[in-house]
N, C-alpha and C positions, 0 to 999 in steps of 0.2 A: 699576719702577713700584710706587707702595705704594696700597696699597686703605684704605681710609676705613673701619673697624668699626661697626656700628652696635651701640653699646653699649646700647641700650634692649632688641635682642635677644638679645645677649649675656646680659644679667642675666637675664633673661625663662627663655632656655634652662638658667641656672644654677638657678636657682628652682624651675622643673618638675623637674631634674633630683634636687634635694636634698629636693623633697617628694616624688617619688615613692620616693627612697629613707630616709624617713619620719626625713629628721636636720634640727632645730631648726636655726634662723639662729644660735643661740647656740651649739649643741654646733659644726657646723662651724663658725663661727670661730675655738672654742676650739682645734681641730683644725688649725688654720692659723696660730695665735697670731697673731691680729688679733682687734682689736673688732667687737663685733656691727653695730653702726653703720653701721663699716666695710663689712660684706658687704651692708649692706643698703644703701648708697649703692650701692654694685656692683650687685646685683639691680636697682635702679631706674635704673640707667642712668645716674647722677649723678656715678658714678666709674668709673675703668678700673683694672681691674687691672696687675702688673704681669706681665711675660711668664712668672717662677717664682709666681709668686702663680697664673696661671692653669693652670698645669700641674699645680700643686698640687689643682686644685681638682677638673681633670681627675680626678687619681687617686683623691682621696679619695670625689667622687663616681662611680669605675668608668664613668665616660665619657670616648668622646676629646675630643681639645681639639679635633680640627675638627668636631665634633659641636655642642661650644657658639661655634664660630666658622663654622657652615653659612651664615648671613646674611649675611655679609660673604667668602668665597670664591667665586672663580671654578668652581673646580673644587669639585664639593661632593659628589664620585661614594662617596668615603669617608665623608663622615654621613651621606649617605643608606642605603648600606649597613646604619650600623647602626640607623635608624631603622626600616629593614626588620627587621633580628633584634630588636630592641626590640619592632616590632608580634607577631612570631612567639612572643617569650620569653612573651610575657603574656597570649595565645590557648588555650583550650582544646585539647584533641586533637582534638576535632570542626571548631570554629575554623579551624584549624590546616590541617585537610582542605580544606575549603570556601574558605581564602583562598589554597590553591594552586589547585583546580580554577577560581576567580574570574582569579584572573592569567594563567594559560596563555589563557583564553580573552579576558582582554582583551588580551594579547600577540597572539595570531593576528587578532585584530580592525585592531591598531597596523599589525602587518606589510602586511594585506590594504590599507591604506589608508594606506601610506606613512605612517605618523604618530610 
């Protein structure tokens, strides 16, 4: 069975992912040896990449590929994962405290109430 990508997320998540790690639509393309254009029909969802083009893109922005393909999987238990270490990496040490003691106790809450 094949799944249907929703490439307007796709690009969406490639974009937040290349701004947050502060690299121009230009320099990654260059990085890629394709045109800016290029990535930028890709970011808008106007184009898809190809399966090496997206692993590429994986790499170069230190994200997994099912991280920029969370939208479109079934199974999405591995970006979320690092979505979680993503919120955690970028959290103060105080942060940090406060969004474990947040979660256990909205865990015991889930538990108490079958949720």
């Amino acid at each position: 069975m094949y799944h249907n990508i929703n490439f307007q997320k796709l690009g969406k998540r490639i974009n937040d992912a290349r701004t947050k790690n502060n690299i121009s639509i230009k320099k990654l393309a260059e990085k890629l040896g394709i045109e800016a254009g290029s990535l930028a029909n890709i970011e808008s969802g106007n184009a898809a990449p190809s399966t090496e083009l997206l692993f590429a893109i994986a790499d170069i922005l230190e994200v997994p590929a099912d991280y920029l393909l969370a939208d479109s999987l079934k199974n999405r238990s591995a970006a979320m994962d690092y979505m979680i270490y993503d919120l955690f990496a970028t959290a103060s040490p105080h942060q940090k405290k406060r969004l474990v003691e947040m979660s256990k106790a909205l865990l015991k809450v889930m538990d108490d109430n079958n949720v």
